[in-house]
N, C-alpha and C positions, 0 to 999 in steps of 0.2 A: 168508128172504133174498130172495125174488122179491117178495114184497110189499112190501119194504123197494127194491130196486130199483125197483119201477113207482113209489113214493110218490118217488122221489128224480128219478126222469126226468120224472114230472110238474111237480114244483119244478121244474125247471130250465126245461122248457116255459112257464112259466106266467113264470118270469123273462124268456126270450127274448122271450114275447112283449112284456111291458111295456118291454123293452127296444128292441122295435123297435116301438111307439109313441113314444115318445119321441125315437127318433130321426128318425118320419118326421116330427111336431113340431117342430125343427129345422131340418129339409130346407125346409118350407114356411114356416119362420119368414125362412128367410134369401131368399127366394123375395120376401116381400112386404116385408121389412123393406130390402130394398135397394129395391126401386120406390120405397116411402114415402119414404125418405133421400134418393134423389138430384132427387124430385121436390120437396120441404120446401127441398133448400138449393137447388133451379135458383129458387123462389119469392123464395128470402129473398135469392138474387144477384141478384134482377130480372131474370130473363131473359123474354123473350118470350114468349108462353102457346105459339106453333109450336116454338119450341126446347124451353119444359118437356115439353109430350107429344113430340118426337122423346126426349127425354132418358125420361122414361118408357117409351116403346117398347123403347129401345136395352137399359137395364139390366136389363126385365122379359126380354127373350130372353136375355142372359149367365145371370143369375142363372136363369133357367127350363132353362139347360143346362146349369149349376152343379147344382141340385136333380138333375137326371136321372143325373151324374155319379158325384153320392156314392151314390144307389140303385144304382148298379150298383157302385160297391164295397161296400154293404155286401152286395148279393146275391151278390157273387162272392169277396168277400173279397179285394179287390185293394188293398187298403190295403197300401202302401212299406213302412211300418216300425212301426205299431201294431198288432200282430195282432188285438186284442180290438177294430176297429176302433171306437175314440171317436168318435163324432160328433160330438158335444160340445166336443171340445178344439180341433176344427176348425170348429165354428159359435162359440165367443167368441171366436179369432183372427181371423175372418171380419168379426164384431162390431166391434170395434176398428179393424180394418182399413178398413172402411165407413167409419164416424166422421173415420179419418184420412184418406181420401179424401174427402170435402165439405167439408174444411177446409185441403188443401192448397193450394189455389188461392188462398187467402191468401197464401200465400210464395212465393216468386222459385221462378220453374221450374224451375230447377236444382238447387231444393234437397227434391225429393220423394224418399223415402227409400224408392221398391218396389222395388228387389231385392231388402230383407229381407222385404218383403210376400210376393213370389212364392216365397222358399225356404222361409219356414215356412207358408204355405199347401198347399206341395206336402209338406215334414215330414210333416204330420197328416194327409193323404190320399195323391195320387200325383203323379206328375209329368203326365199329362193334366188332372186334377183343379185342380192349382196354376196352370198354366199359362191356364185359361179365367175361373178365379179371379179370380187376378191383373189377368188381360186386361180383367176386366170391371170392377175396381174400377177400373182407370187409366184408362179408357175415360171415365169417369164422371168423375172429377177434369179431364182433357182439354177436355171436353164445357161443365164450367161453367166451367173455366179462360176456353175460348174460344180457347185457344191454338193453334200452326200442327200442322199431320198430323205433321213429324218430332219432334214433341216425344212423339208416344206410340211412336213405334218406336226411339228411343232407350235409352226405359224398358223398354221390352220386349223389346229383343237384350240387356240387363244382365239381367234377370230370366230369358230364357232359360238365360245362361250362369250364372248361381247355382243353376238347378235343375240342371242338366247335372251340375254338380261337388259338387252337396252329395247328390245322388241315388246316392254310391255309397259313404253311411256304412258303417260297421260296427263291430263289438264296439271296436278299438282307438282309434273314436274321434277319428281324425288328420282335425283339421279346419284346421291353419295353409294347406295349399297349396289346399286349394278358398277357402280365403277370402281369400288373396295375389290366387290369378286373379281370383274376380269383382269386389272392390276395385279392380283392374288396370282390368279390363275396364269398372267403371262409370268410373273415373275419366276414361278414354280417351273413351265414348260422350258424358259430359257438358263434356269439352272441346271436343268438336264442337260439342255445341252453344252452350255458351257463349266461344269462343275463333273457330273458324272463320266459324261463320257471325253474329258480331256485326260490327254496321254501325259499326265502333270503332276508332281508332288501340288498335296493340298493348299492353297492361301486363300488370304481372305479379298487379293487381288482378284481373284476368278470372280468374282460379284459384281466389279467394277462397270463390266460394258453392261450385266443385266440391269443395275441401278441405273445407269444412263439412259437404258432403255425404257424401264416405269417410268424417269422423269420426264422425258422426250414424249412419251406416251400422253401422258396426264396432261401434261399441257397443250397439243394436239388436242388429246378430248376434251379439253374444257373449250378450249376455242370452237370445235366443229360445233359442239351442242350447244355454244351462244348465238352462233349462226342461224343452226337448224332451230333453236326458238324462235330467234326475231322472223325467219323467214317462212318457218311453217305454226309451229305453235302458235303465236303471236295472231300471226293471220287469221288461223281457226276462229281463235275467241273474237277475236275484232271481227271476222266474218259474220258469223250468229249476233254479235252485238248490234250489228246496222242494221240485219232484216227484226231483230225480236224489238225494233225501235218503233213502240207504237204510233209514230210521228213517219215513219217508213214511206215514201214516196206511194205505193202501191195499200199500203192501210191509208194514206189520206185522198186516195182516190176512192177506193170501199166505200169511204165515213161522206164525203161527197155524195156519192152514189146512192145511199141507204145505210145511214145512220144505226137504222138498227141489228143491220148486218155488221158493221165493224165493232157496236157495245159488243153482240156477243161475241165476234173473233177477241176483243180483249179480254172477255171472260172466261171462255174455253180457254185461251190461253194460259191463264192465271190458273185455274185448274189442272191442265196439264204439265204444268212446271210441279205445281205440291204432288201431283201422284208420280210422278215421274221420278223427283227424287225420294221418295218414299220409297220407291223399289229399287234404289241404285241405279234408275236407267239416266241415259242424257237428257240430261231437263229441256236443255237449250236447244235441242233437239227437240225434242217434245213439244215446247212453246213455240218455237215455226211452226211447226204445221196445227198448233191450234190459229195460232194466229192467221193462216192462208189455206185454211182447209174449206172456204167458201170465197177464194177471189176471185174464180172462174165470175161471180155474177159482173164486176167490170168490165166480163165483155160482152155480156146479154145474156149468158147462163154458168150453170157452176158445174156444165159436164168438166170428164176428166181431159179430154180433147184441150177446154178453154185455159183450163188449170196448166197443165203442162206446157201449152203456148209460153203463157206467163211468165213461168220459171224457168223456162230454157233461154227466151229473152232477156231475163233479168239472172243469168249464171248462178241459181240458188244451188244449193250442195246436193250433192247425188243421194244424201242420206233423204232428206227432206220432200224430192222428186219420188221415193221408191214410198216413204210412208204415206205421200199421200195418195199414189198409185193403187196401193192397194187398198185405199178407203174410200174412193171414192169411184174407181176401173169397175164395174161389176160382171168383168170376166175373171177380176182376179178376188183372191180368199184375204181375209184379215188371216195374217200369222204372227208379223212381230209384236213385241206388246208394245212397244211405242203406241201401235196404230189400233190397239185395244184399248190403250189410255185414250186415244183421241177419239176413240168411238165412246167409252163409258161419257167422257167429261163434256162432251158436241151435247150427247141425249140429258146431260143431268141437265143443263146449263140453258138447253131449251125448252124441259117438261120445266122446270120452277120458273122460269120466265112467264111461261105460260101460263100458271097458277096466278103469280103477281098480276098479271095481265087482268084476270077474272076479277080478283079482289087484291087489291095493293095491301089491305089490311091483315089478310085471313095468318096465322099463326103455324106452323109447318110443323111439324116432326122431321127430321129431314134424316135421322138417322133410317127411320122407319121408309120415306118414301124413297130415298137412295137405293135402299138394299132394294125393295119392290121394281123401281125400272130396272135395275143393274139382274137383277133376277128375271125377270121377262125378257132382256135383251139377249141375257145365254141362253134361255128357253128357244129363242128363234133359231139358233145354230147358227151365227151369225160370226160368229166365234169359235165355232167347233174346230178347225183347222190351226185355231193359232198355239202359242207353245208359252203362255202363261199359267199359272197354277192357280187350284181355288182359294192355295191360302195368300196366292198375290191378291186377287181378286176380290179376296174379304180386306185387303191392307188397304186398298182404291176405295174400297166402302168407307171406311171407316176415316180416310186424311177426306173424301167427298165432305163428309158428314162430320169433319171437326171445322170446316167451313162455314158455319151457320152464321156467323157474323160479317164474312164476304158477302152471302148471298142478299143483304138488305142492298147492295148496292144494282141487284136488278128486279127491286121493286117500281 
């Protein structure tokens, strides 16, 4: 088995690494491929050889702080909403994005389409990442445009406000009211400019290219966020759904191994889904690492050394890696309450086991014994550094203890 785990964590090293060559690949492609772009189209607009190398200058510092951007998510893992940070899916929106910027300037200034630039720029990375992104590609379109300074802060208080409101997706998905506002919000920015400040008798013409630009927009955004579902949303839940599959390749090694070790990983887990969502937290989240908060014994123990082999072997989520880090590392402190739900429901799940054990018959109080360990476990300080509250901590008692008719199943 240990030789079977060192050959499996070598795989994976050996993966991560070509993994992050190719992403720093990437990094530097978009690094030089944007200089080459916007100095090719300032050539083919005629611009002046002083404006091409300012236009050169200008792109090679964004994109040089673009590059530096994404190495620090993928070194720190600060990627919004792709955990498995893609680079990739964010270097050919980038791609694209480019292209569409040396060719906007083609069309009436009103009618450049970067708000959905900057929200799916920031989708695939972060919201500092989209933002310098963005900034850089419109800077560049701006630049060969030739056009006046408010024509870029226009585009970029819209593209602001799209990262603002698309930056606080989640599982449900509800994207009508962030796309009401920043639709709102372009519409308003590009009335300014084409309505207030044109040297124009009034008509109701001057609305024309801004309407063309909502609809161009809207449908752009409905397309990118079908994308960014199927390819990161989608993933997520599908992700958590294969590992929380009690049937899971590594719980039917467990249930092999010690039978009584995988009853309770199904029970902890079952527990840590109802307290989990009791508090708003990720359930799904929660039920990993009840579920594998003792795999380490398939490899002869359940330090954290064995645990982590496991999971880095088998690419479990960074979320899932850090809660059980700190539950089971005993250099490090329990802080998140994930990993405070998965300490209460571990100890509830195996003091009543232990009872049933004694006497399969005897009769529980269980609100009363819940509150009793869940009380002596804060007693220890064991918990003292984490950033739950007592009145979470009474809600974890109290969905423990409307469990009373679960707990016959580890009689």
């Amino acid at each position: 088995m240990a030789r079977n785990s060192k050959r499996e964590q070598n795989d994976w090293m050996l993966s991560e690494s070509k993994k992050e060559q190719s992403e720093t690949v990437f990094q530097i492609s978009i690094f030089f491929l944007t200089i080459a772009g916007s100095v090719l189209a300032a050539f083919l607009y005629q611009k002046p050889v002083d404006e091409i190398a300012s236009i050169a200058v200008m792109s090679g510092v964004g994109a040089g702080i673009v590059w530096f951007l994404l190495g620090k998510c993928r070194e720190d893992k600060e990627f919004l909403y792709d955990r498995a940070g893609h680079i990739n899916r964010f270097f050919f929106l980038y791609l694209i994005s480019l292209i569409g910027s040396v060719l906007f300037p083609l069309l009436p200034a009103g009618g450049w389409p970067y708000q959905v630039i900057f929200i799916g720029l920031m989708l695939f990375s972060n919201q500092m990442t989209g933002i310098c992104a963005g900034c850089t590609l419109l800077m560049i379109s701006v630049l060969l445009q030739g056009g006046e300074d408010g024509l870029f802060f226009i585009y970029f208080i819209s593209g602001l406000v799209g990262i603002a409101v698309f930056s606080v997706l989640d599982e449900a998905f509800k994207i009508w009211t962030p796309t009401l506002i920043s639709l709102l919000i372009q519409m308003t920015c590009l009335s300014l400019q084409e309505v207030l400040f044109a040297n124009e008798v009034f008509s109701f013409q001057m609305f024309f290219i801004p309407e063309i630009n909502i609809l161009v927009n809207f449908i752009l955004l409905m397309i990118l966020l079908k994308v960014f579902r199927i390819f990161v949303m989608n993933r997520e839940r599908d992700w958590y759904a294969d590992i929380n599959d009690p049937e899971h390749p590594l719980l039917l090694e467990l249930m092999a191994n010690s039978k009584d070790e995988y009853f309770h990983a199904v029970h902890t887990a079952y527990l840590c889904e109802k307290a989990a969502k009791s508090l708003n937290l990720d359930d799904a989240l929660a039920k990993a690492c009840g579920y594998y908060h003792r795999i380490g014994i398939i490899r002869g123990e359940n330090s954290w050394e064995r645990v982590k082999d496991i999971l880095l072997a088998n690419n479990f989520p960074k979320e899932v890696q850090e809660i059980l880090q700190e539950y089971l590392d005993e250099r490090e402190k329990i802080v998140s309450k994930e990993a405070v739900v998965l300490f209460f429901c571990d100890t509830v799940a195996s003091s009543i086991s232990y009872l049933f054990s004694k006497d399969a018959k005897i009769e529980l109080n269980y609100h009363q014994i819940i509150s009793a360990i869940l009380d002596k476990k804060m007693e220890s300080g064991l918990i003292a550094s984490s950033n739950i509250s007592f009145k979470e901590i009474e809600e974890i008692k109290n969905i423990l203890a409307e469990e009373k008719n679960y707990y016959d199943f580890l009689r």
